[in-house]
Each structure stands twice: as C-alpha cells, then as structure tokens.
N, C-alpha and C positions, 0 to 999 in steps of 0.2 A: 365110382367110389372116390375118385380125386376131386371130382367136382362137388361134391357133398362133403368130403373134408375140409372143404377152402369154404362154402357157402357157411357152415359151421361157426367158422372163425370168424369170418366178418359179420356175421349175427352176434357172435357174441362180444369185439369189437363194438359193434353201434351199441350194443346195450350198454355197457359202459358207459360210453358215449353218453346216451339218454341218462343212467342216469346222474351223472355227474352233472349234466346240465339237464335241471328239470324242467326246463321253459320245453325241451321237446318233449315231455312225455303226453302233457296236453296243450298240446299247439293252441293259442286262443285263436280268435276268429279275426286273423289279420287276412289283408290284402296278402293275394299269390305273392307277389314280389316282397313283401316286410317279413312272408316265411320263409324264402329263399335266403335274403338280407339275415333274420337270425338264424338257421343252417351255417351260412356261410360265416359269419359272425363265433360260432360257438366252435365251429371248426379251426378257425384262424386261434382262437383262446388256448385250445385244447394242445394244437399242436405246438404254440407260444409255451406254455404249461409243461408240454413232455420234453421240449428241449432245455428247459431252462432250472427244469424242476427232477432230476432225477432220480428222485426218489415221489414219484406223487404218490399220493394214497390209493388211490383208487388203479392203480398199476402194480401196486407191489404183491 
C-alpha cells in the first residue's frame, strides 16, 4: 500500500511535469542523447521555476 501511495505521486508529479513542458508529451524524433539533453533541460527549468517562482501556476 506504501508503495502504490508514493508510485501515485510521482505519476502525478511527472504529469505536471509533462504538462508544463509540452516538448515531452510528444517527444519528436531526436537522437537518444538530445532526448536526454531535453529531459534534463526541462528538469533543470522546472526546478529553476519552483525555487525562484513560489507561487507557479501549475503548483498552486
């Protein structure tokens, strides 16, 4: 049950996620590495965004 309450959240975390940055809902057809690069990319923005933005939209 614990483990299905935390899988829960962090599904619903990435979706957020996704769709705030809609470049990952349809990943185009890059190179493994330029999907990683924007992954890591939108991660870097997001958490730039939550610390600097405390009130973001899509968090409230």
């Amino acid at each position: 049950r614990i483990h299905s309450s935390k899988r829960n959240c962090i599904e619903r975390a990435f979706g957020v996620w996704r769709m705030k940055w809609q470049i990952l809902l349809k990943m185009p057809s890059y190179s493994i590495k330029t999907q990683k690069m924007i992954v890591v990319a939108t991660m870097a923005l997001h958490n730039y965004v939550r610390f600097h933005d405390k009130s973001d939209l899509h968090f409230v």
